[in-house]
C-alpha positions in Angstrom: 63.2 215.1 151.8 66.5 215.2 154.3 66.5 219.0 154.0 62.3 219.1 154.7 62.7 217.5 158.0 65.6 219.5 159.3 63.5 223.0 158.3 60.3 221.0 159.9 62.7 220.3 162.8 64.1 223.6 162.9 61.2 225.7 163.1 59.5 223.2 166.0 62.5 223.5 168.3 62.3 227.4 168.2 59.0 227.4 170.1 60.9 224.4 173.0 62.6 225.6 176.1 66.0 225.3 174.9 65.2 228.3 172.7 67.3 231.4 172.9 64.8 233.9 174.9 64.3 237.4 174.8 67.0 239.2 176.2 68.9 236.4 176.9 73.1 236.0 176.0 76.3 236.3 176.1 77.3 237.1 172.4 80.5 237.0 171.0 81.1 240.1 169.3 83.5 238.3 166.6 80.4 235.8 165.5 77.7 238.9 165.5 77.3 238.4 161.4 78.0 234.9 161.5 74.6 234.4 164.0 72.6 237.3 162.3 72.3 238.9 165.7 72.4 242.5 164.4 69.2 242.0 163.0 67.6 241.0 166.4 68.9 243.7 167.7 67.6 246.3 165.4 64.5 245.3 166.1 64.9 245.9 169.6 66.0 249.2 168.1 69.3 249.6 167.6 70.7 252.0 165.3 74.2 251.3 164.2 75.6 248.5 162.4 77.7 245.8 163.0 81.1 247.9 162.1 80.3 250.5 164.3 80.0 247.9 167.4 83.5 245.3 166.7 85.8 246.2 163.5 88.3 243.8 163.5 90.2 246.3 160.4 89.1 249.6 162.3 87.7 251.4 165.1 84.6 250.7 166.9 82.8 250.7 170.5 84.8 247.7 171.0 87.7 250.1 171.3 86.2 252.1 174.3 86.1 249.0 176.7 88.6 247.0 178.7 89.3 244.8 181.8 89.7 247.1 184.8 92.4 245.2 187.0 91.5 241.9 187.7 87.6 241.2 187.3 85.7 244.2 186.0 85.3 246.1 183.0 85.6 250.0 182.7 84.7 252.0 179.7 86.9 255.3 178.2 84.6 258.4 178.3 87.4 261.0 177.2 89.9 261.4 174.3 92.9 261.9 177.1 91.9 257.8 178.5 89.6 258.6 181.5 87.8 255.5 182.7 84.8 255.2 184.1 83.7 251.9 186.5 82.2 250.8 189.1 83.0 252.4 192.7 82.8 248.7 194.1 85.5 247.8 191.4 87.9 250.6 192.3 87.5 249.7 195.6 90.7 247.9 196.4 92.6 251.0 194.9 90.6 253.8 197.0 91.2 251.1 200.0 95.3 251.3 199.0 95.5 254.9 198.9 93.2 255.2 202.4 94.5 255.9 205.8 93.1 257.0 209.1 94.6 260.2 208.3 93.9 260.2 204.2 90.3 258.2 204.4 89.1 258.2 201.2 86.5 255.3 201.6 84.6 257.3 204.0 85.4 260.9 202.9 86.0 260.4 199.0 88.3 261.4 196.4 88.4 264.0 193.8 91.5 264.9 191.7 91.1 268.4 190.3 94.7 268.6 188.2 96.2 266.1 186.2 98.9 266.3 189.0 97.0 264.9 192.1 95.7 262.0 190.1 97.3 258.9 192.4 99.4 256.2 190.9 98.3 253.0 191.8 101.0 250.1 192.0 99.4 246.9 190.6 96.4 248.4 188.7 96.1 247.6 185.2 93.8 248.0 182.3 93.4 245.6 179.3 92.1 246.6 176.0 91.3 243.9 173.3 93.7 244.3 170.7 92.9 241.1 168.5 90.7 238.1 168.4 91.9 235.1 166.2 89.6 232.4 165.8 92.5 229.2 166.5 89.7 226.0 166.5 91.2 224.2 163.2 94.6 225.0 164.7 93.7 223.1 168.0 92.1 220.4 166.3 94.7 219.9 163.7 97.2 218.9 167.1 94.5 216.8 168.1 94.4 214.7 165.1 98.0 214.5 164.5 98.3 213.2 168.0 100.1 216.0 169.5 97.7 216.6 172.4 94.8 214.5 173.3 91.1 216.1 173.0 91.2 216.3 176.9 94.2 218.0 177.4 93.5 220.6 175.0 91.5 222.3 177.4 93.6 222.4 179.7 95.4 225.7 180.4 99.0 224.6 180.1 98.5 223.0 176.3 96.4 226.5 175.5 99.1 229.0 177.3 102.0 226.9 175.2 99.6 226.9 172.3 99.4 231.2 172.7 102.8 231.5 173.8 104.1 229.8 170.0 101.1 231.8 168.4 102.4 235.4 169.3 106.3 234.3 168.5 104.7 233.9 165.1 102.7 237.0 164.9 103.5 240.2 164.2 102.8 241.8 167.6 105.7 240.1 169.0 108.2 242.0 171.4 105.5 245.0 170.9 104.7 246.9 174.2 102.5 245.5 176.5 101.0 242.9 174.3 99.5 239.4 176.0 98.2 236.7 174.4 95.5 234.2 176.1 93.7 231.0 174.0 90.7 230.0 175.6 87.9 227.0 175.0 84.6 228.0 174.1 81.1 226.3 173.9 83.1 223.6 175.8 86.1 223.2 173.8 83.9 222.5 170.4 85.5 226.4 169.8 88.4 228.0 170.5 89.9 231.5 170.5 93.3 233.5 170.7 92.8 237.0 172.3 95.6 239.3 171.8 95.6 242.1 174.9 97.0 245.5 175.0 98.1 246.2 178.7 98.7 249.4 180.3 100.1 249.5 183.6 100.1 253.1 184.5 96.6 253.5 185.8 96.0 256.7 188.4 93.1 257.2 190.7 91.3 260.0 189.7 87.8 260.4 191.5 85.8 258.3 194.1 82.5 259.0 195.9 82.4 258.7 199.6 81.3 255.4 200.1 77.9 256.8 201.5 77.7 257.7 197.7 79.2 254.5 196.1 78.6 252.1 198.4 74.8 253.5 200.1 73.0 250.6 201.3 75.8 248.3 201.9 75.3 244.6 202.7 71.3 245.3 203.1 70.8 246.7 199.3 73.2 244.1 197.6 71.4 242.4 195.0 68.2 244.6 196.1 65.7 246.8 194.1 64.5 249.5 194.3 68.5 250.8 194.6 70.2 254.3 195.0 73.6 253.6 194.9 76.1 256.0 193.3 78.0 252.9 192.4 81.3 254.8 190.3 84.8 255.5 190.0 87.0 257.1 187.7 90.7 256.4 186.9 93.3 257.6 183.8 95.5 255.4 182.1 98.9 257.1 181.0 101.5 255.8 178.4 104.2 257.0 177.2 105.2 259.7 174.9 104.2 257.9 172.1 100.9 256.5 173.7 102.1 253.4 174.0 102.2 251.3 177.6 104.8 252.0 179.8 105.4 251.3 183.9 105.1 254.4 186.2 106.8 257.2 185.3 106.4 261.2 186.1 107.1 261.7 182.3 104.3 259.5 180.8 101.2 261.4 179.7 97.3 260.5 179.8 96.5 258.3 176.5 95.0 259.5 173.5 92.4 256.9 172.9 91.2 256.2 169.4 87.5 255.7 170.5 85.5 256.8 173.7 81.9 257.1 174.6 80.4 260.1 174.4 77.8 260.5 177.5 74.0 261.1 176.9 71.9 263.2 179.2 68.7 262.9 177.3 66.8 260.6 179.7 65.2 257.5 179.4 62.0 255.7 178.7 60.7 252.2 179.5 61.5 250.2 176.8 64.5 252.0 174.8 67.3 249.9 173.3 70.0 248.9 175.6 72.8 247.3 175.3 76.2 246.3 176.9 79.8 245.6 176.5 82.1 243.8 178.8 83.6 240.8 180.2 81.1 238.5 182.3 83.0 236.2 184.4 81.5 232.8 184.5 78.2 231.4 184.1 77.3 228.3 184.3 73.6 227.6 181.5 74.4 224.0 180.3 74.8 223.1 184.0 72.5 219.5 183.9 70.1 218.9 186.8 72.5 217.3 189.2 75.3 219.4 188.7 73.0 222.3 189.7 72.2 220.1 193.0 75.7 219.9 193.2 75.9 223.7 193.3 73.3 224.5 195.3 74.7 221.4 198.2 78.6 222.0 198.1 80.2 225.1 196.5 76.8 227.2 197.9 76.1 225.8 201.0 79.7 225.8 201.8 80.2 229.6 201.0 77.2 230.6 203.0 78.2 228.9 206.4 81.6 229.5 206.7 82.0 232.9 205.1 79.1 233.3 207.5 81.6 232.6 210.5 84.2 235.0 209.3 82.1 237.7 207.9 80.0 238.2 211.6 84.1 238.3 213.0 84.8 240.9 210.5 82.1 243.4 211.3 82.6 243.2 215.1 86.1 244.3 214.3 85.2 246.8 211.4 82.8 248.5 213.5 85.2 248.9 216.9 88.2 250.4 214.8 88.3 252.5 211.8 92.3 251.4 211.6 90.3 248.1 211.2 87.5 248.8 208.7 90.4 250.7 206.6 92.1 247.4 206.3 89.5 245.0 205.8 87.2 246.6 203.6 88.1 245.4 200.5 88.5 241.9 201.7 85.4 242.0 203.8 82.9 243.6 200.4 84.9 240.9 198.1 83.9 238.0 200.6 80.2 239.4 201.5 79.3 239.8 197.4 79.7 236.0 196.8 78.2 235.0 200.5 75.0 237.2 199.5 75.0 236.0 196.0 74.9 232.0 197.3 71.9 232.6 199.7 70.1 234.1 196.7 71.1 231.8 194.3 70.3 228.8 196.3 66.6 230.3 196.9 66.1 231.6 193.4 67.1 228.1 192.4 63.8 226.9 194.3 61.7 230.0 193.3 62.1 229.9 190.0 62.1 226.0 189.6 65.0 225.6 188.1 65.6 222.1 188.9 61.9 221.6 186.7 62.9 223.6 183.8 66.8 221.5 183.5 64.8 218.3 184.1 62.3 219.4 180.8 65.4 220.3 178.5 67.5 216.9 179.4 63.9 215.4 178.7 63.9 217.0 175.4 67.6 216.4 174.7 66.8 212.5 175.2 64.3 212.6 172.6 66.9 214.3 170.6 69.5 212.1 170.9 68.0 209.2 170.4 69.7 207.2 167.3 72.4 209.4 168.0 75.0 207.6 169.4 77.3 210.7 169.7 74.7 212.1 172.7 72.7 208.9 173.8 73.0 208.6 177.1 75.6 211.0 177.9 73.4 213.3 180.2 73.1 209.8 182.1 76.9 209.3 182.4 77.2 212.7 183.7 74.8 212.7 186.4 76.4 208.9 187.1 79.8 211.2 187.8 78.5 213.6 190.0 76.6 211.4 191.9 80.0 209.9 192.8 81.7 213.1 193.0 79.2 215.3 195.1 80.2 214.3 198.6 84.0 215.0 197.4 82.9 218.4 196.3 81.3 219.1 199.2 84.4 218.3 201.3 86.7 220.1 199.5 84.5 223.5 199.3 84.5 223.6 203.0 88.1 222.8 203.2 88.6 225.6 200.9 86.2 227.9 202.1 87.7 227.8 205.8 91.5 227.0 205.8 92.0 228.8 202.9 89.2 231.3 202.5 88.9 232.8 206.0 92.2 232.0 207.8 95.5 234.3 206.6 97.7 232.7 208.5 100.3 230.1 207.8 103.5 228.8 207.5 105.4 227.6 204.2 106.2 224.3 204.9 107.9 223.6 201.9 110.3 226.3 202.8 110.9 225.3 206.4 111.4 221.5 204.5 114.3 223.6 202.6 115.7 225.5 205.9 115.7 222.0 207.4 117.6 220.3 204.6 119.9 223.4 204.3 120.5 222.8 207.9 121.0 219.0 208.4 123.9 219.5 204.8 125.4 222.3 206.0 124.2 223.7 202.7 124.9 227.4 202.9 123.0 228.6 199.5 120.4 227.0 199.9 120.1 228.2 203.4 120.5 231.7 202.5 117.9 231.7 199.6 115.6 229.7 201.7 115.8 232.4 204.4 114.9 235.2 201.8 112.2 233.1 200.8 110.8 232.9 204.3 111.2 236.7 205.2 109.1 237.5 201.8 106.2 235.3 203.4 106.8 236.9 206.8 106.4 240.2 204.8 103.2 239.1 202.7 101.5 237.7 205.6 101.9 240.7 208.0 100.8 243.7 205.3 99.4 246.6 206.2 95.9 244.9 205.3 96.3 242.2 207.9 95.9 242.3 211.9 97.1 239.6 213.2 94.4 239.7 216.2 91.5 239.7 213.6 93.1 236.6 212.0 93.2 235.0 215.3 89.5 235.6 216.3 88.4 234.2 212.9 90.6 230.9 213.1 89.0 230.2 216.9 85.5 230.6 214.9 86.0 229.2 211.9 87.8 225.9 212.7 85.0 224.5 215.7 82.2 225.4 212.8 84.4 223.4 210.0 84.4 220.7 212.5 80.4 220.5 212.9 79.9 220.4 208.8 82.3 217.9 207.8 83.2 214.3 209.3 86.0 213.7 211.2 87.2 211.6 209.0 87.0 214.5 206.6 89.3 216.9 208.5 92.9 217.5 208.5 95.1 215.3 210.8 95.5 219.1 213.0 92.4 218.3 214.3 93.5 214.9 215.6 96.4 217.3 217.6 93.6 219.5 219.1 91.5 216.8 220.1 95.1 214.8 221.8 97.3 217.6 222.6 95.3 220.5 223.7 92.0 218.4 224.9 89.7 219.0 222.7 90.3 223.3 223.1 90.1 225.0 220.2 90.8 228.6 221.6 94.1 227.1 223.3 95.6 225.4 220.1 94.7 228.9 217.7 96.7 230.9 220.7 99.5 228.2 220.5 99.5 228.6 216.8 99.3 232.9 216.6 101.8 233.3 219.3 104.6 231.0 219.5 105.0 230.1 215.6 108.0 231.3 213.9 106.0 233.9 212.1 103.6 234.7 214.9 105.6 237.9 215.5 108.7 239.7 214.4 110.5 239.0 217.6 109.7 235.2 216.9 110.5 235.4 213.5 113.6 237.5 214.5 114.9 235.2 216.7 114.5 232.2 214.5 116.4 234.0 211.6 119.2 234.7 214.0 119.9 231.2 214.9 118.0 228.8 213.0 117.1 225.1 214.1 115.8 221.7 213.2 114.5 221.3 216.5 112.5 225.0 216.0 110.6 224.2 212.7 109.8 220.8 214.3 108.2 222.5 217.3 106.3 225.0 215.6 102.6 224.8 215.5 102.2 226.9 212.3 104.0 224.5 210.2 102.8 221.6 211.4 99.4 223.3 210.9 100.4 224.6 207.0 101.2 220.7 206.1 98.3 219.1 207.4 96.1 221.6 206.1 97.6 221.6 202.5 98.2 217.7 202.7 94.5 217.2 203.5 93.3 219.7 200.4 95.6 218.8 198.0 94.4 215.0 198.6 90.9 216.0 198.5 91.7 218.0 195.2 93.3 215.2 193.7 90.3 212.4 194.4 88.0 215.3 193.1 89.9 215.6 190.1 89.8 211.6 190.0 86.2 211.5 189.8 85.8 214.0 187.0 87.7 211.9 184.6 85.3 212.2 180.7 83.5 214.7 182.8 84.9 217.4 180.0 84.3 215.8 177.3 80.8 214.9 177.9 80.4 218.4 178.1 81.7 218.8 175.3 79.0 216.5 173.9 76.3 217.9 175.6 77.3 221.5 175.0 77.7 220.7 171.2 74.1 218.4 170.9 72.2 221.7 172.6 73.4 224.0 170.1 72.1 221.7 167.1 69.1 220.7 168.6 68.5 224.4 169.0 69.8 225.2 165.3 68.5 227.4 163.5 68.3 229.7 166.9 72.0 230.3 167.5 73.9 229.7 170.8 76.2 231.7 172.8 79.0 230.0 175.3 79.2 229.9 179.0 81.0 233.6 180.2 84.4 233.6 180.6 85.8 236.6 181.2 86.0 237.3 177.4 84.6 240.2 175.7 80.6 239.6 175.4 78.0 241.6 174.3 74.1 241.5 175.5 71.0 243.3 174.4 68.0 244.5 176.0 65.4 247.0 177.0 64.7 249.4 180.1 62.1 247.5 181.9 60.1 247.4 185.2 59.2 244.2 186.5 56.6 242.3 189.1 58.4 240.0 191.1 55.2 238.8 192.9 51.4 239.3 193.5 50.8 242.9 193.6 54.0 244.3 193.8 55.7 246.3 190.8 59.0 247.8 190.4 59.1 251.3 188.1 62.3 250.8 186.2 63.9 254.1 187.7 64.5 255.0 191.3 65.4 258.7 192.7 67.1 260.8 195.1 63.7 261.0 196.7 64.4 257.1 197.5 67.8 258.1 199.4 66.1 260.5 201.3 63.5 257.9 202.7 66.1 255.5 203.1 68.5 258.2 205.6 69.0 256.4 208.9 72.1 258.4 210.8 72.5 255.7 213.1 73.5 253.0 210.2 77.0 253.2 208.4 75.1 251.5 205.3 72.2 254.5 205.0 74.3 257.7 205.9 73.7 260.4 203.9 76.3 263.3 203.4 75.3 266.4 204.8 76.4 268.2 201.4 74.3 266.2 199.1 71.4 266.2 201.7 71.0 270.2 200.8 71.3 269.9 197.0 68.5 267.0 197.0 66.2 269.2 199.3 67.5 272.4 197.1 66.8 270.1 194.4 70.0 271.8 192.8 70.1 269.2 190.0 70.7 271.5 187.0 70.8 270.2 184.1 70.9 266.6 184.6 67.2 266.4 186.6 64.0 264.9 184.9 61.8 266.4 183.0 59.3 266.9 186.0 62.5 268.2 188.2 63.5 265.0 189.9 66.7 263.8 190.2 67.2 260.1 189.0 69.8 257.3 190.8 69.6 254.3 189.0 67.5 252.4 186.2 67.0 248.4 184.6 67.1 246.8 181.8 67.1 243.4 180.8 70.2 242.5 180.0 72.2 239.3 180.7 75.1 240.2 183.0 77.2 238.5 185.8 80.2 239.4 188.1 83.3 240.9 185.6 80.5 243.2 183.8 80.2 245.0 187.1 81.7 248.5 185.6 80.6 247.8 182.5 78.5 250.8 180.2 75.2 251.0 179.2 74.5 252.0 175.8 72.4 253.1 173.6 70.8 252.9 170.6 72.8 255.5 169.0 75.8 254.2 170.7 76.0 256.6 173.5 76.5 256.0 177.2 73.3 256.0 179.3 74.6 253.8 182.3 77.1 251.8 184.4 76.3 248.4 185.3 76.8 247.0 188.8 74.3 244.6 190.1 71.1 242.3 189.3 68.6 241.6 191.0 67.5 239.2 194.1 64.5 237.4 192.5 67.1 236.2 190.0 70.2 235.6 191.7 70.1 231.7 189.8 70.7 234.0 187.0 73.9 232.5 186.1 72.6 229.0 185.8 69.4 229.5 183.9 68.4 233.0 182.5 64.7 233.8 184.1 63.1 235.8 181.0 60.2 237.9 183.3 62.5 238.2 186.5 66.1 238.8 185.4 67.1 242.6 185.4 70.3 244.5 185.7 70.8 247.1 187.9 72.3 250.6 186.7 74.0 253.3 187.7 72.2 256.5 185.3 75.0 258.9 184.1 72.8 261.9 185.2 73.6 261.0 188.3 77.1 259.9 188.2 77.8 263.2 186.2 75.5 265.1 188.8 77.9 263.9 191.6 80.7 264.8 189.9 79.5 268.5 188.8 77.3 269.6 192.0 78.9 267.3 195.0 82.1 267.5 193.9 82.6 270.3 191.9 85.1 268.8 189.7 84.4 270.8 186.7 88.0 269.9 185.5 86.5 266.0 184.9 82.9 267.6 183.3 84.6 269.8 180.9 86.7 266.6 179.9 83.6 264.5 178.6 81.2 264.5 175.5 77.9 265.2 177.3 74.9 265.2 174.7 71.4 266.6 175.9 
């Protein structure tokens, strides 16, 4: 009678909105034949098999994907370790290797030997190597007493927890092996992922950015799109393919899988799937938290990154020394700002809000006689109504003194240089002073102008002042309002030219002679310890306020999944390795408007405007469209296609990841979604949500016709 009710049960919760819809996940490739999800996706018309996609005992498309520096993927596409991502995600390296004299944001880059590929300090790429499933472990130490259910979430238990696990394993002391635990499904899960790091990654190709970038700011997050949104890089190892730093003797690696690149075409509706590693999302969010959202970490991004970004492209646009060194800072910052306008609005739009309130309904009903979940989405929003005014606080604090503003002083350090001073104690005033001159050195880069910096501290810190109350604000602000009456412009010139590290000759001087009396006149480090005293206090009563926050989560997370059984569940993204399905789709975001699910070079064409940086067109790849030179990548009706949709579930860290298809072959790059819905990573909208890709015709095109780097074609698998 037990087991009637729960398939009763079962089957009536498939048809509620807590159900899994189309399209919709995040899967863990390790759990694909534990959750039967090959079968779904062979009848979305897949052809493979689970082995062919993640073979724990053997090679696979897993194999052909990896973290591309710090938060993207990049997929292999050649037997000698070519990569292939995004040209927003190799941004930071083409901005390293740019000059005013070497430009290659604005003129490109295209390697055509081996030798004039580009080393690039710093850049690394990250293959999966293992994936150990480490929950019994975890909760073994938690039932024995040796960490409590809290803490082991927390990333010092889980890096100790990693750290013993690979001294154990067999991988120890091998080259460039890293080991990382992680919670999943809010800690009722947990995973060891064992990395394979190589640090020798070389620039090998970039568009101009009127190629990668076209559209800029104004097509972020936009359809219909024509960005040429790629980059290409090589990892080398050495000689026996195994990671290595920098050296001229290490060779390109010979990668055991990579994707071969189809040319065929597509057709509304074909199988598509993807590979990488989504950042963060945020699905189980309850109502308030998503208020909470939406009213401090949004709000808080759009206003002040706001202030900084309008002081950015005043400076960008007057100097190309200047657009050289903020680009990468100034894209990094505008993505997010964009991305919390639209999210706050899709939020609204799509009623988000309504469709939380109906699932928490349901949950209730759920729960009830179960004393496990009664109540608990209660005693979270009970918590963040407490906490939200905190929150708020502390992402405007963040956003502006530590966001915007670069420049600072370690007060901790001038504490040392002080002490050292007032002892006599030699060593540590001679380590202290190395110390500072590595902060001198990391503040004044060749990415920072000390004159930009300045303009956005007198904008930023009068706008902080309007959003929070003044009892919210750092004591500094006490000083401008008592020492320099209430003038904000007169305390930031105070601070940029007469602090220690204003200036070399400032700094110089103070490391010739150093005084008490000096670091207790300077502005800067008065500044730096008010600032950091203020946050750190603000952090701390955040933190305060969150106490059983986790493991109510954990609860809540946990009660979702088996009130949804027998329809599996996937966790929140983490910058693990996920897999989503799908299918190339058009969409109609409104009355009487439809999107086709391709665009063309036609579309860049109508979009040329010589007078805007963002809709440039290159003069070279003006006469092939017109020529309509597209050779063997065009359409069958002779057109030349840009990029294309589908429907799978992505967020930032799949940017650079490929689109596959059915017979495992690479038919895209992903890079973007779209505007309509940009609440996306909060609650997936089933007839609205759509990725954005890059279609390899015209990434190869670019690299064949534009650039004529037939060195690069002949290197790839290209199937027709």
């Amino acid at each position: 009678m037990k087991l009637t009710k729960y398939l009763i049960a079962a089957i009536a919760v498939l048809t509620t909105v807590c159900s899994v819809r189309a399209d919709e996940g995040m899967w863990l490739l390790q759990l694909m034949k534990q959750q039967n999800s090959i079968d779904m996706m062979k009848k979305q018309g897949l052809k493979l098999e689970v082995d062919d996609i993640y073979n724990p005992n053997g090679v696979s498309l897993k194999d052909a994907v990896g973290i591309f520096g710090g938060g993207c993927t990049g997929e292999i596409i050649s037997p000698e370790g070519l990569i292939l991502t995004n040209h927003h995600c190799g941004y930071g390296a083409i901005q390293q290797h740019s000059s005013v004299e070497h430009d290659y944001l604005t003129d490109g880059f295209w390697a055509k030997s081996r030798s004039e590929e580009l080393p690039t300090p710093g850049l690394k790429f990250r293959f999966v190597h293992r994936i150990v499933d480490i929950t019994d472990l975890v909760n073994a130490k938690i039932k024995a007493g040796e960490v409590t259910e809290v803490d082991a979430l927390t990333a010092p238990f889980l890096n100790k927890l990693a750290k013993e696990e690979l001294e154990k394993s067999d991988l120890k002391g091998k080259p460039g092996i890293e080991v990382k635990a992680l919670p999943f499904y809010a800690g009722n899960k947990f995973y060891l992922f064992y990395y394979k790091v190589y640090s020798d990654v070389r620039m090998v190709a970039a568009p101009p950015s009127s190629v990668g970038k076209f559209g800029g700011e104004t097509d972020n997050w936009m359809w219909p799109r024509h960005t040429g949104d790629f980059s290409m890089f090589r990892i080398y190892a050495d000689k026996n393919g195994e990671p290595a730093e920098y050296s001229q003797d290490n060779v390109p690696l010979q990668t055991p899988k990579y994707l071969s690149i189809s040319i065929k075409g597509l057709q509304e509706n074909d199988y598509a799937m993807i590979m990488g590693f989504p950042g963060s999302t945020s699905r189980y969010l309850t109502r308030s938290e998503v208020k909470e959202r939406m009213e401090a970490d949004n709000q808080a991004m759009i206003d002040m990154r706001g202030v900084r970004l309008d002081v950015l492209r005043k400076y960008m646009n007057a100097s190309d020394k200047t657009r050289i060194q903020y680009a990468n800072k100034f894209a990094g910052s505008s993505n997010y700002w964009k991305n919390s306008i639209g999210m706050n609005k899709a939020i609204i739009d799509n009623d988000v809000l309504g469709t939380k309130a109906e699932q928490e309904k349901k949950f209730a009903e759920f729960a009830k006689g179960k004393p496990e979940y009664e109540g608990v989405v209660d005693k979270i929003d009970g918590i963040i109504a407490k906490r939200k005014p905190v929150s708020r606080q502390l992402e405007y604090l963040y956003e502006a003194l530590s966001g915007a503003i670069e420049f600072g002083s370690p007060y901790m350090v001038m504490d040392n240089i002080k002490t050292a001073l007032e002892e006599k104690n030699d060593s540590l005033l001679t380590a202290s002073k190395a110390q500072l001159e590595e902060v001198f050195n990391s503040i004044h880069n060749k990415d920072y102008d000390h004159e930009v910096d300045r303009a956005v501290a007198k904008a930023i810190l009068p706008a902080l002042a309007q959003k929070l109350k003044p009892e919210e604000l750092p004591t500094f602000y006490l000083t401008i309002r008592d020492k320099y009456k209430g003038d904000y412009n007169v305390f930031v010139d105070d601070l940029y030219d007469n602090s220690i590290l204003a200036n070399r000759a400032n700094f110089d001087k103070f490391m010739k002679k150093p005084t008490v009396k000096a670091i207790e006149k300077d502005p800067a480090t008065a500044y730096s310890r008010s600032k950091l005293e203020k946050l750190n206090a603000v952090i701390m009563e955040n933190r305060t306020l969150s106490n059983d926050l986790d493991l109510l989560h954990k609860a809540y997370i946990r009660g979702l999944g088996e009130m949804k059984l027998p329809v599996p569940s996937y966790p929140d993204a983490n910058f693990t390795l996920r897999l989503t399905y799908g299918n190339v789709k058009s969409y109609s975001p409104r009355d009487a408007v439809h999107y086709n699910y391709y665009t063309t070079t036609d579309g860049i064409l109508e979009k040329e405007n010589p007078e805007d940086r963002e809709f440039v067109v290159p003069a070279k790849l003006k006469e092939l469209i017109l020529n309509k030179d597209f050779g063997r990548y065009a359409m069958p009706d002779g057109t030349m296609p840009v990029c294309f949709l589908t429907t799978n579930d992505i967020t930032g860290g799949n940017s650079g990841s490929g689109v596959i298809n059915a017979e495992g072959h690479l038919i895209g790059t992903a890079f973007d979604g779209n505007s309509e819905a940009m609440s996306g990573d909060i609650d997936f909208e089933e007839n609205l949500q759509r990725c954005i890709n890059l279609d390899t015709r015209y990434f190869l095109w670019i690299v064949d016709k534009y650039a004529g780097a037939k060195n690069l074609i002949n290197e790839m698998t290209i199937i027709k």
